[in-house]
NULUMRO-312304 format. One record per residue (C-alpha): z, x, y; residue in three letters. Coordinates in steps of 0.2 Angstrom, whole numbers, plus 5000, padded with zeros to 4 digits. Last residue first. Layout:
BEGIN
ZXYALA
...
This chain:
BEGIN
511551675057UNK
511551675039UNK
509951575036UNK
509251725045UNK
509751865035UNK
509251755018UNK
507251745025UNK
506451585029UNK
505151555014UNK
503351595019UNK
502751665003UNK
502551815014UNK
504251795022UNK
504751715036UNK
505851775050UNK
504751945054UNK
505652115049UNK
507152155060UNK
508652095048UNK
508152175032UNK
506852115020UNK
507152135002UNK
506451954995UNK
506551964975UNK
505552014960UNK
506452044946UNK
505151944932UNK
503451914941UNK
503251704940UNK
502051644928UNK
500251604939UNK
500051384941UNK
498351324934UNK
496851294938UNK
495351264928UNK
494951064928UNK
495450934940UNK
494050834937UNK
493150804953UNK
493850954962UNK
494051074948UNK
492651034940UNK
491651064957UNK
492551214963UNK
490951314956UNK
490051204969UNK
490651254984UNK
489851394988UNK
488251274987UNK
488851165003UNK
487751025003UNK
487950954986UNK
489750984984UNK
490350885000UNK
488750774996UNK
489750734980UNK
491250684986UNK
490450585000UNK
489450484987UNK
491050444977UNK
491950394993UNK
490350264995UNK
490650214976UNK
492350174979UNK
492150044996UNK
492150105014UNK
492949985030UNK
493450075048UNK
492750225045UNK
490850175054UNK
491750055064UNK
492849905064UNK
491349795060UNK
489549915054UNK
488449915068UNK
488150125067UNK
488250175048UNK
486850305047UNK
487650365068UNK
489450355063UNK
489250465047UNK
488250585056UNK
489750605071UNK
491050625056UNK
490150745048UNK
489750845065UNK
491450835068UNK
492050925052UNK
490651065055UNK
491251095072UNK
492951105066UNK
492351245054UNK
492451175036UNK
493151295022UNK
492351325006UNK
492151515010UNK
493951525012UNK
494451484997UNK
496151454989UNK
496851355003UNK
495051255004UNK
495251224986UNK
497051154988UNK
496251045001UNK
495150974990UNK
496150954975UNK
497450854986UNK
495850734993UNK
495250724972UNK
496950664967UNK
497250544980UNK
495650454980UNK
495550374998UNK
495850194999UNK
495050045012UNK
495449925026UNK
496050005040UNK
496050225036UNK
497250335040UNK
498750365030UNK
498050345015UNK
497950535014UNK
498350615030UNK
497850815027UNK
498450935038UNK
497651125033UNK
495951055038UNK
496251085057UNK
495551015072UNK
494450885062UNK
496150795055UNK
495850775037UNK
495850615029UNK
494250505034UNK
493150645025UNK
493450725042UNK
494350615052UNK
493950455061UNK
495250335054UNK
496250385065UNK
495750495079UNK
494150585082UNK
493550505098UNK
494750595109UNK
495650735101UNK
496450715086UNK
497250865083UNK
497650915099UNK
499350795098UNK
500350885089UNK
501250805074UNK
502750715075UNK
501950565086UNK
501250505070UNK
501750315070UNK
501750205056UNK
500850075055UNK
501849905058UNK
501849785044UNK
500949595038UNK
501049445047UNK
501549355033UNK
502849265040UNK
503549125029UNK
504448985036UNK
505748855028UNK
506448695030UNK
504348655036UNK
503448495043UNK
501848535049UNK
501148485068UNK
499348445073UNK
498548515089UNK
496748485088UNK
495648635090UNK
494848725103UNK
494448905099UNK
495449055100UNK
495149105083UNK
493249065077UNK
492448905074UNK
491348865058UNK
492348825047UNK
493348705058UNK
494948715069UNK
496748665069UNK
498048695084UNK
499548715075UNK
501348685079UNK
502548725065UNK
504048645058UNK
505648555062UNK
506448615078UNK
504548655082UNK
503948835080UNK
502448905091UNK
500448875094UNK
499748955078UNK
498048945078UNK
497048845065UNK
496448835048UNK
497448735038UNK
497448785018UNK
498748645011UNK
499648704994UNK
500048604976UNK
498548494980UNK
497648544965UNK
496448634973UNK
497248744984UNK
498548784970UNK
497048844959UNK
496248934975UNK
497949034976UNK
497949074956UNK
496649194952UNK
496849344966UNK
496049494974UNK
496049474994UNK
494649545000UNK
494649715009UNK
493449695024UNK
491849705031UNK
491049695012UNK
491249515007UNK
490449465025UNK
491649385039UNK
491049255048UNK
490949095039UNK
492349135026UNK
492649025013UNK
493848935011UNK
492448765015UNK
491848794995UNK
493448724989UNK
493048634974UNK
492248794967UNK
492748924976UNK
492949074962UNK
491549094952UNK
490148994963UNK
490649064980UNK
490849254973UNK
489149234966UNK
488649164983UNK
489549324993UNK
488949434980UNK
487049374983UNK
487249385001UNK
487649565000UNK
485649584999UNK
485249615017UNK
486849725019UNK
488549735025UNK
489649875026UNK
490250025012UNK
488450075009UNK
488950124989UNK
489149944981UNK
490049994968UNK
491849934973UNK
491149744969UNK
490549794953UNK
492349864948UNK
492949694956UNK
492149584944UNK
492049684929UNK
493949704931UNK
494249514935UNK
495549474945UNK
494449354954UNK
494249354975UNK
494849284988UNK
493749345005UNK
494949305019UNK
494749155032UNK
495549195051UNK
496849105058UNK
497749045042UNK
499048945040UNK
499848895022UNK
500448755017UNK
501648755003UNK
502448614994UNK
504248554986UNK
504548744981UNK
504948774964UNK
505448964962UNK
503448964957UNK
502748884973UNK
503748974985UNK
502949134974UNK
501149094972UNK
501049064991UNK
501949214996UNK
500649304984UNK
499349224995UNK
500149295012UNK
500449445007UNK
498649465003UNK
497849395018UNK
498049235024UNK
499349225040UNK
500749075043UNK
501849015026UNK
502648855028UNK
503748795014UNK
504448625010UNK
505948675000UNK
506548604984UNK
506348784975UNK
506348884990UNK
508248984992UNK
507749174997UNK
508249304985UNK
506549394982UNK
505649334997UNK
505949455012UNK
504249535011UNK
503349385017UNK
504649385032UNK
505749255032UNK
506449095044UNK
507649005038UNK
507348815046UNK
508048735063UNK
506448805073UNK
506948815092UNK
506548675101UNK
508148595107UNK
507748545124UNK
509248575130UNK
509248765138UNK
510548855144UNK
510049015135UNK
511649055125UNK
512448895125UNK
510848815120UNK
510348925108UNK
512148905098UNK
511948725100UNK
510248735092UNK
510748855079UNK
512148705072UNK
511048565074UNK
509748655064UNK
511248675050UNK
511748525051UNK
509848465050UNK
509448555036UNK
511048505025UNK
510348315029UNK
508648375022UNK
509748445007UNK
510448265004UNK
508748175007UNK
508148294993UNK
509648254982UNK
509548064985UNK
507448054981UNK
508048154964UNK
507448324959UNK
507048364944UNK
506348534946UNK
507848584955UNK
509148534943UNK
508348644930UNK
509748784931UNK
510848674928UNK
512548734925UNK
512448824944UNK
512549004945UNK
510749024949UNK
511048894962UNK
512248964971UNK
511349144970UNK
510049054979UNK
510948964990UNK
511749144997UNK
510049225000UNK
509849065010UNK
511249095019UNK
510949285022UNK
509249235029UNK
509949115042UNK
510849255048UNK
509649365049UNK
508549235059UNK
509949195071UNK
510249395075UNK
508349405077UNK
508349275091UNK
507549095085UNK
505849065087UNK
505148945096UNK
503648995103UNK
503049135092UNK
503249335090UNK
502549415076UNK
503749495068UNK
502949655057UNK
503749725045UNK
504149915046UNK
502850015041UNK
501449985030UNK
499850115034UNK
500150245023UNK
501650375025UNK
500750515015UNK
500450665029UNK
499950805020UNK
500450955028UNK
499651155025UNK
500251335022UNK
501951295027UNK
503351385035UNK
505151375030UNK
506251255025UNK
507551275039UNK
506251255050UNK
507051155061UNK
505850995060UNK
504251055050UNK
503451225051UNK
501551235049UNK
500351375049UNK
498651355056UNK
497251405049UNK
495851535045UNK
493851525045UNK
493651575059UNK
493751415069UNK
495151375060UNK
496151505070UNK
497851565060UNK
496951705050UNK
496351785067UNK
498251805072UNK
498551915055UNK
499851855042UNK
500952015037UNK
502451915039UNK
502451755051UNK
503751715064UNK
502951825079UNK
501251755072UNK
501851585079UNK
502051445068UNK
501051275071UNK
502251135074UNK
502850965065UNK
504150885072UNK
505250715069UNK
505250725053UNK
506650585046UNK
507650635033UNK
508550515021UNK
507650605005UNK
507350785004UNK
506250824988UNK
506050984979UNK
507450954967UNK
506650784961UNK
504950854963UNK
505150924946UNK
503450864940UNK
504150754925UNK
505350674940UNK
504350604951UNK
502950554939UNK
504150444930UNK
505050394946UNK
503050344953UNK
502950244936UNK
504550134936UNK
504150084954UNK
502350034949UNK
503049924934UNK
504149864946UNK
502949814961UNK
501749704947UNK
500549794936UNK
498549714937UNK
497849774922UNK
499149784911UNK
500349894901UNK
499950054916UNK
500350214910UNK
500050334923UNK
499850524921UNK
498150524926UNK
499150494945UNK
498750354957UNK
497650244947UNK
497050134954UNK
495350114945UNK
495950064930UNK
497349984938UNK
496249854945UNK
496349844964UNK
497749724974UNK
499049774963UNK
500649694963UNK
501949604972UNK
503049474962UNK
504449584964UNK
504349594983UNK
504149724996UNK
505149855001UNK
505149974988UNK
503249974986UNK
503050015001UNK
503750185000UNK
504150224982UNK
505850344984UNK
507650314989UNK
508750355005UNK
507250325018UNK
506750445030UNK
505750555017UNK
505350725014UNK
504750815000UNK
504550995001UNK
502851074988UNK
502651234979UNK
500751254972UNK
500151304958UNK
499151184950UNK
500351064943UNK
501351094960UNK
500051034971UNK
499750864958UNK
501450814958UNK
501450834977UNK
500050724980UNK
500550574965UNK
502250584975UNK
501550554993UNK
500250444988UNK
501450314978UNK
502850354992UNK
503950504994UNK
503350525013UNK
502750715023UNK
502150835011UNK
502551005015UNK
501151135006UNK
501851315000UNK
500551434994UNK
499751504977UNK
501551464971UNK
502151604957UNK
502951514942UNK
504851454936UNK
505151304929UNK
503551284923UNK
502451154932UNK
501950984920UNK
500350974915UNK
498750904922UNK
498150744918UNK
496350724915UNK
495750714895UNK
497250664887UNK
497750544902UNK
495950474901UNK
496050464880UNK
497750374882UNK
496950234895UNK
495650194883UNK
497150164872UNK
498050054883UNK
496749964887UNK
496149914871UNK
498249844867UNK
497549744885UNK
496449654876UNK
496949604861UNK
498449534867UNK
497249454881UNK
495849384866UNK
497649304857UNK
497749224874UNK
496149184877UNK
495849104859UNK
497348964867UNK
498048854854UNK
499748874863UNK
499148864877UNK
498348694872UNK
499848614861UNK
501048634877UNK
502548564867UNK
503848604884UNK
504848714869UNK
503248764859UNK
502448834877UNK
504048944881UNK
503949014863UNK
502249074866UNK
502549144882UNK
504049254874UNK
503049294861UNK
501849374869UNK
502749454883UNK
503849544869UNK
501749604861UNK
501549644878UNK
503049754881UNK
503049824864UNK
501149884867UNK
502049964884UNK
503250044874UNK
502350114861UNK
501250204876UNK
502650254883UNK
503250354869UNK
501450424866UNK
């Protein structure tokens, strides 16, 4: 209730604030705006109707002390790797944390501020626990709300941060205690058993791989380029501007810029381009002197980099991209073009909009998808009908979701240039542009942009999985085609939520429940036969769709597999509520005095599958 006072706070601050920002610059028609008394209104709804769903679906908290059903080691203490374990341990189970970085949130401590939601919060929801004061919560509202999580479900204790797993292995019988070998063989109806690193943790009953697709960012190399060094340093002198000039007396300077001033700073660019090119040239022997002069940034780099005056370059179109875009032009950039070598659906941030949009339950193109693609057209494109994209349907991809790029498009505040990259110039970019109609790689004519700084939003690495063993995904049956699109079809017991699909998102909650249900019941298990066969029937009704059968689903498709998963299984169906709701199971009060007895000479592990005291002392 506490937070919920505080996010009304929030909005009404938020209010106010707006509202007296609008009286200072004598904006008469915000300030008369219905729509923003209607958005007040609005999202005070909101709030409530979120209440009633935490009230209805959010399990409670763990007490301190219970009897785990099992142990489960969840590997990344991001968004999904936090909402899995505080979900485990509110029914029952024990969960290990780890994580290679020092801090927890995944991506969503990486990227920047003005990040946010690319899915209405009513249906991302990560947790019923969460809060959210708006529809579409930006990176520190998110961050504030996987801490919360975190630490409500006493996963801060269970969590090892700054360490990297490097192995996951199945454990032997010969480590095990009273586990039989036939219960470690999902073909009969058992599993495997899973130890991680050293096992100095102990052995697990099942893994949840939750380090999502985002890695490390992704440097694209072009032409031009400056070495990394270069481009680092480069950075830390913009980061350094900035600060200069939010300790300078006037803090409006940049707005008002004079001709002078910009000439000045343009003079600053060309020392400093100067300066990098005799370095390359010492270095390389070369004298041509095309190296880009500019900063250089990634498009997650853009909290304390220097734009407002800057003429700003941003190359690749998807979402990063777009918000990259809203930012340069927000910190007062002089202009933005933006590069883009393949057209992205943009659509409205619109919950009615989008929640539609997720409905449609074939999760690829179809005859009538058309009709969303000219709705979309009419709502969103108006003015700039060429946007959009000539080859790509609304459903063979994940759109961008977004209200304010095609505003900048259209009033001239940012260029859209369709084209190929062809490298970096001393001064800009080199860009062979194209038509609607073309595709990447065909002719265009090379034109070349101006830039002092360039954005690459080029998006992250995936993150690789070579700690796990690699007869889990035999051939054919890798990522993203697993069981349900999460579970590897070797062995149920490792589950990769969000960690292995391209351009979609698995429900976390109901994935965990799932696999909880399968460690509770072996009746409800899949055979690997049974998981392959799912995945081979999904292939053949979806044959033809782009990127593959798994390769692109929507909400209401997931919907329909989690109900065939009931619907076709019958023994599964008192698990139902439990599954979809997560109703009726709760963790078991710990037996008072009991403790592990075992002497040197009994099996390693104990039955709850903790390492024994005898052999942490040698």
């Amino acid at each position: 209730m506490m937070s919920a006072l505080a996010a009304e706070k929030n909005n009404a601050v938020q209010f106010a604030h707006n509202t007296l920002r609008a009286a200072r610059k004598g904006n008469i028609a915000t300030l008369l705006s219905p729509a923003r008394v209607l958005r007040l209104l609005f999202d005070a709804f909101y709030i409530l109707v979120e209440l009633v769903i935490i009230w209805l679906f959010k399990p409670p908290a763990p007490p301190e002390n219970f009897k785990p059903r099992g142990r489960i080691a969840v590997i990344g203490a991001g968004l999904t790797g936090v909402s899995s374990a505080a979900h485990a341990i509110a029914h029952g189970f024990d969960v290990v944390i780890y994580d290679q970085h020092e801090s927890i949130g995944g991506i969503w401590a990486n990227v920047n501020a003005t990040s946010g939601l690319q899915l209405n919060s009513l249906l991302y929801r990560f947790h019923p626990g969460v809060l959210w004061s708006s529809m579409f919560p930006r990176r520190d509202a998110i961050l504030s709300e996987i801490r919360r999580t975190w630490k409500e479900y006493h996963l801060e204790p269970r969590t090892h941060l700054n360490t990297r797993v490097t192995s996951v292995r199945r454990a032997t019988p010969e480590e095990m205690d009273n586990v039989p070998e036939e219960d470690l063989d999902p073909c009969q109806q058992g599993h495997a058993r899973w130890i991680v690193n050293d096992g100095a943790d102990g052995v697990f009953d099942a893994v949840i791989v939750t380090i999502g697709t985002c890695g490390e960012p992704q440097w694209v190399k072009f032409p031009g380029m400056p070495d990394m060094e270069e481009i680092k340093a480069r950075r830390v002198r913009s980061q350094e501007d900035a600060r200069d000039s939010q300790e300078s007396p006037s803090p409006d300077k940049d707005e008002s810029k004079t001709e002078s001033e910009a000439d000045a700073e343009e003079r600053k660019h060309s020392q400093l381009g100067n300066k990098a090119d005799a370095e390359d040239k010492q270095e390389e022997g070369e004298g041509d002197g095309e190296t880009f002069a500019g900063t250089l940034l990634h498009s997650s780099e853009l909290d304390d980099a220097q734009l407002a005056g800057k003429r700003v370059v941003v190359i690749g179109s998807g979402a990063s991209g777009v918000e990259a875009v809203e930012t340069a032009l927000a910190r007062g950039a002089q202009g933005c073009v933006m590069v883009a070598r393949q057209d992205k659906w943009v659509i409205p941030r619109n919950m009615i909009i989008d929640t539609l949009i997720s409905a449609q339950p074939f999760g690829r193109e179809m005859p009538l998808s058309f009709i969303w693609e000219k709705f979309i057209t009419i709502w969103n494109y108006h003015g700039v009908e060429d946007l959009t994209p000539a080859h790509l349907g609304l459903f063979q991809g994940t759109p961008v979701v977004n209200d304010e790029f095609l505003d900048h498009v259209r009033a001239g505040r940012c260029k859209y240039i369709r084209g190929d990259t062809q490298g970096l110039t001393r001064g800009g970019v080199k860009v062979s542009v194209r038509g609607r109609s073309s595709k990447p790689g065909d002719e265009g004519e090379e034109e070349e942009f101006p830039a002092d700084v360039i954005v690459l939003a080029t998006g992250f690495k995936k993150p690789e999985i070579g700690f796990l063993p690699e007869d889990l995904f035999p051939e054919t049956y890798e990522r993203p085609n697993l069981y349900l699109q999460n579970f590897a079809t070797e062995d149920w017991s490792v589950l990769m939520t969000n960690s292995s699909y391209m351009n979609a998102i698995g429900h976390i909650g109901i994935y965990m429940r799932i696999l909880l249900t399968f460690l509770m019941d072996e009746d409800a298990r899949p055979s690997p036969k049974d998981m392959k066969l799912w995945v081979d029937v999904l292939r053949f009704v979806k044959r033809g769709a782009r990127g593959g059968a798994l390769g692109f689903f929507t909400y209401m498709e997931l919907t329909i597999w989690f109900l065939l998963f009931h619907i076709f299984r019958l023994d599964r169906l008192r698990w139902m509520f439990f599954i979809m709701q997560g109703w009726g199971v709760h963790p078991e009060p710990a037996e008072p005095g009991k403790e592990d007895a075992a002497k040197e000479g009994s099996a390693p592990i104990s039955e709850l599958g903790l390492v024994r005291d005898w052999v942490k002392a040698e």
